[in-house]
VEXVEXTI-354899 format. One record per residue: residue in three letters; residue number from 1; x, z, y of N, C-alpha, C in turn; chain. Coordinates in steps of 0.05 Angstrom, whole numbers, plus 5000, padded with zeros to 4 digits. Each point is the difference from the previous one (the first is absolute). Layout:
N
ALA; NUM; X; Z; Y; X; Z; Y; X; Z; Y; A
...
END
This chain:
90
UNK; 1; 5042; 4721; 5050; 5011; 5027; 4998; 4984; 5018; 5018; A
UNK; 2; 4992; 5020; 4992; 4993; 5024; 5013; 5019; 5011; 5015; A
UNK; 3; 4999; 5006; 5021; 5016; 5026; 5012; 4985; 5030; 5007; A
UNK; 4; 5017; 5014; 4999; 4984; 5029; 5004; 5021; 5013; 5012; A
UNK; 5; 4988; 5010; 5024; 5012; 5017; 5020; 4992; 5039; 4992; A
UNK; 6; 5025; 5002; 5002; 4992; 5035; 4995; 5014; 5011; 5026; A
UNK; 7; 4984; 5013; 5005; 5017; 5019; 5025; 4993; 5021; 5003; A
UNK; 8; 4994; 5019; 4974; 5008; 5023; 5003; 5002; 5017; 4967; A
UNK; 9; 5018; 5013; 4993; 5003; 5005; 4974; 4980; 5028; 4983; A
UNK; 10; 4991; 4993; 5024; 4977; 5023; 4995; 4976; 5000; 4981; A
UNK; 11; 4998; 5017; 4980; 4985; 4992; 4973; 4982; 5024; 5006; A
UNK; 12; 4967; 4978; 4986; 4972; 5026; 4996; 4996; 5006; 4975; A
UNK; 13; 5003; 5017; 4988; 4996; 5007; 4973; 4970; 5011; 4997; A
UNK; 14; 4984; 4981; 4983; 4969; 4997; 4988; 5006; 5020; 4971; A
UNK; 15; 4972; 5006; 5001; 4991; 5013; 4972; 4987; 4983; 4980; A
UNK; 16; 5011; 4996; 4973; 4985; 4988; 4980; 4980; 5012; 4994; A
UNK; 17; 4967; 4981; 4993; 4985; 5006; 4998; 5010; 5019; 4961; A
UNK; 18; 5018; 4992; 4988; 4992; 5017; 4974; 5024; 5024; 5000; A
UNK; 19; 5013; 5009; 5025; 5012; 5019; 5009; 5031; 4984; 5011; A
UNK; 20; 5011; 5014; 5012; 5027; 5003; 5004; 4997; 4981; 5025; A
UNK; 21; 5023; 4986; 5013; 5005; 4990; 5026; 5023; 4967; 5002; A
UNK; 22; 4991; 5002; 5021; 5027; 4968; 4998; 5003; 4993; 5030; A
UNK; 23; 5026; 4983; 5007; 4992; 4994; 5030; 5008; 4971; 4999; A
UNK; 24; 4987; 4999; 5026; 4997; 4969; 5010; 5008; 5010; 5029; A
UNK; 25; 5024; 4969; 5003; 5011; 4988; 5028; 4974; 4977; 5009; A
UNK; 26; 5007; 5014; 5036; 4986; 4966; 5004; 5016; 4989; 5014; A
UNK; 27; 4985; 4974; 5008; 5021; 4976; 5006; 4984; 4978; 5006; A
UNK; 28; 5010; 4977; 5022; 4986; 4982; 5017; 5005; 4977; 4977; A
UNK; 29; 4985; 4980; 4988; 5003; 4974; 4989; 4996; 4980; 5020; A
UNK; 30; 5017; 4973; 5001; 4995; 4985; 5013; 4982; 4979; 4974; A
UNK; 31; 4981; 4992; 5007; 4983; 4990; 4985; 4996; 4971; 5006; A
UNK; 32; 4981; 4983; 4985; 4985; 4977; 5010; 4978; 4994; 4993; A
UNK; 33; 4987; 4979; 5017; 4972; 5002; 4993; 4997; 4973; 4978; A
UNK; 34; 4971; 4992; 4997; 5006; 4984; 4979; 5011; 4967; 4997; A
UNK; 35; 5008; 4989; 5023; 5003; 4983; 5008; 5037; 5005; 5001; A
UNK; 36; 5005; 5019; 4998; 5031; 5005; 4988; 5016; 5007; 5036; A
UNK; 37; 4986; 4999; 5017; 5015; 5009; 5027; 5004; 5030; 5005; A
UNK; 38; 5015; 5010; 5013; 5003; 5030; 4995; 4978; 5009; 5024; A
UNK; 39; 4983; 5025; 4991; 4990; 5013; 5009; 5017; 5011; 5030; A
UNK; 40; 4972; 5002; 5024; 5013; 5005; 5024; 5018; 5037; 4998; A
UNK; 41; 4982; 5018; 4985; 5013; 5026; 4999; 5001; 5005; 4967; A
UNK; 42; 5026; 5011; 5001; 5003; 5019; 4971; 4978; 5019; 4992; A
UNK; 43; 5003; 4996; 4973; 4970; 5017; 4993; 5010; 5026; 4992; A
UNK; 44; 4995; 5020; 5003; 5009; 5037; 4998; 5001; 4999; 4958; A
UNK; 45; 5014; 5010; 4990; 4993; 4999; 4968; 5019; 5026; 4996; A
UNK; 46; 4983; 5004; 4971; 5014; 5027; 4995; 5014; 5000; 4966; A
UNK; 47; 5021; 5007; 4993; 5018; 4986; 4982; 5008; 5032; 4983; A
UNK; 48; 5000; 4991; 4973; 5014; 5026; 4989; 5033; 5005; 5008; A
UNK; 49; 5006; 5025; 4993; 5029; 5012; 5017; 5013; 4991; 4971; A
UNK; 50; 5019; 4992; 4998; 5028; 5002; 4974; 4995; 5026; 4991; A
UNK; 51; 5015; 5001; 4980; 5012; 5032; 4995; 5030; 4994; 4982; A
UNK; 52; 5014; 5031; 5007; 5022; 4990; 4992; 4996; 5002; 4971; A
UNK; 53; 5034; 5018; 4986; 4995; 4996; 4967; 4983; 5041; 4992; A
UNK; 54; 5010; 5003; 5030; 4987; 5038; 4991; 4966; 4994; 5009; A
UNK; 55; 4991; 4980; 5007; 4969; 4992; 5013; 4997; 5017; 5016; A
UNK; 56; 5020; 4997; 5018; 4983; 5005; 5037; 5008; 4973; 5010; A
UNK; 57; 4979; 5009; 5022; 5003; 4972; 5010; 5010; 4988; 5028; A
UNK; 58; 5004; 4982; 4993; 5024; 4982; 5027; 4994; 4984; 5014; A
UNK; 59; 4986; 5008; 5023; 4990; 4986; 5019; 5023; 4971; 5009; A
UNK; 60; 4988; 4980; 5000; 5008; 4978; 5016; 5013; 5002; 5032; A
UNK; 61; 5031; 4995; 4999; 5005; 5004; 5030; 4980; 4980; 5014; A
UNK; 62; 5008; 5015; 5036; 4984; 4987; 5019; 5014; 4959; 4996; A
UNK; 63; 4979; 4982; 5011; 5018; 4979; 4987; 4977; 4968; 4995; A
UNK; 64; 5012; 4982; 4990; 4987; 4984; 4998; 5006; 4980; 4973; A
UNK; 65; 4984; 5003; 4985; 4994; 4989; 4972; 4979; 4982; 4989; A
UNK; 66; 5017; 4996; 4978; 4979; 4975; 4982; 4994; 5012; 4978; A
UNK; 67; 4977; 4981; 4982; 4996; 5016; 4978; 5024; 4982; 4989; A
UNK; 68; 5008; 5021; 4975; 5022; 4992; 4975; 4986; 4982; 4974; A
UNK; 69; 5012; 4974; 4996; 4994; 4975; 4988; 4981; 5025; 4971; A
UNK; 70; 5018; 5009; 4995; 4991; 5010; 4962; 4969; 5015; 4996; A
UNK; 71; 4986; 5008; 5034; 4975; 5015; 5001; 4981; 4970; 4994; A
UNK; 72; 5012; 4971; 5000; 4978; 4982; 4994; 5011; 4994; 4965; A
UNK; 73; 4980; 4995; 4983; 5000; 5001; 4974; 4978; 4979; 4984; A
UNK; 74; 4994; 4989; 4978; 4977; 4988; 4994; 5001; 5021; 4970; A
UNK; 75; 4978; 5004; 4996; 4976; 5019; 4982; 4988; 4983; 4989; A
UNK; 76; 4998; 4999; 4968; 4980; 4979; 4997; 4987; 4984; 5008; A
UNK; 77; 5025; 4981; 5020; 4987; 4975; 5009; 4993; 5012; 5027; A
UNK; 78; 5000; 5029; 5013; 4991; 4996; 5026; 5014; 5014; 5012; A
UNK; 79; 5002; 4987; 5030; 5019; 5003; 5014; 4992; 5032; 5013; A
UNK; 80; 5026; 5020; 4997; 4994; 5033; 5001; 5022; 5012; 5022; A
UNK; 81; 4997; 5010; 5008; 5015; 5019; 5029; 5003; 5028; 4984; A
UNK; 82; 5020; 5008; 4989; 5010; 5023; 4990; 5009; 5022; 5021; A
UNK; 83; 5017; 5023; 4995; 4998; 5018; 5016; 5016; 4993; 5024; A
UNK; 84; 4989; 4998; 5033; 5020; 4988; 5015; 5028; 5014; 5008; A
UNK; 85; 5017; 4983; 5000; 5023; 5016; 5009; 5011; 4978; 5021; A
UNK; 86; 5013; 5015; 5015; 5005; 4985; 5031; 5026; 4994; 5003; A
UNK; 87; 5017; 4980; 5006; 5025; 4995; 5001; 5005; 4995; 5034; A
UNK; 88; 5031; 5015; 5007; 4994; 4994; 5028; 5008; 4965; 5017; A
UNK; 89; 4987; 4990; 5012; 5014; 4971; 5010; 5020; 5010; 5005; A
UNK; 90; 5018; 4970; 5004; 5022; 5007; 5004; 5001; 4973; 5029; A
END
């Protein structure tokens, strides 16, 4: 399991290169290296924001999360990471 630490709900909204805008939260991953032990520091990553059903968007409370089982998927046979969405531990 991944965890990802957010602590602050504060979103940067980027410009698309073929117009218009979008934002991205960031947020600390606890990672590992390849030997499967966890990395000494979380790595900084930057994650798209939700949006609701009017599409603005909804920053992630401050908090600490995993990714949600349904962003892993298989694709013609290969294994694919869909759009992440973060569930909070409990």
């Amino acid at each position: 399991m991944i965890q990802i630490d957010i602590e602050s709900s504060e979103v940067e909204t980027r410009n698309k290169r073929a117009g218009g805008t979008y934002q991205v939260q960031k947020g600390f991953a606890h990672t590992f290296d390849k030997n499967g032990e966890p990395k000494r520091y979380p790595e900084e990553v930057a994650f798209f924001v939700p949006k609701d059903n009017s599409g603005n968007a909804v920053p992630y409370k401050p908090g600490k999360y995993k990714l949600a089982p349904q962003v892993l998927r298989v694709n013609n046979g290969f294994l694919d990471l869909g759009f992440p969405v973060l569930e909070p531990l409990k």
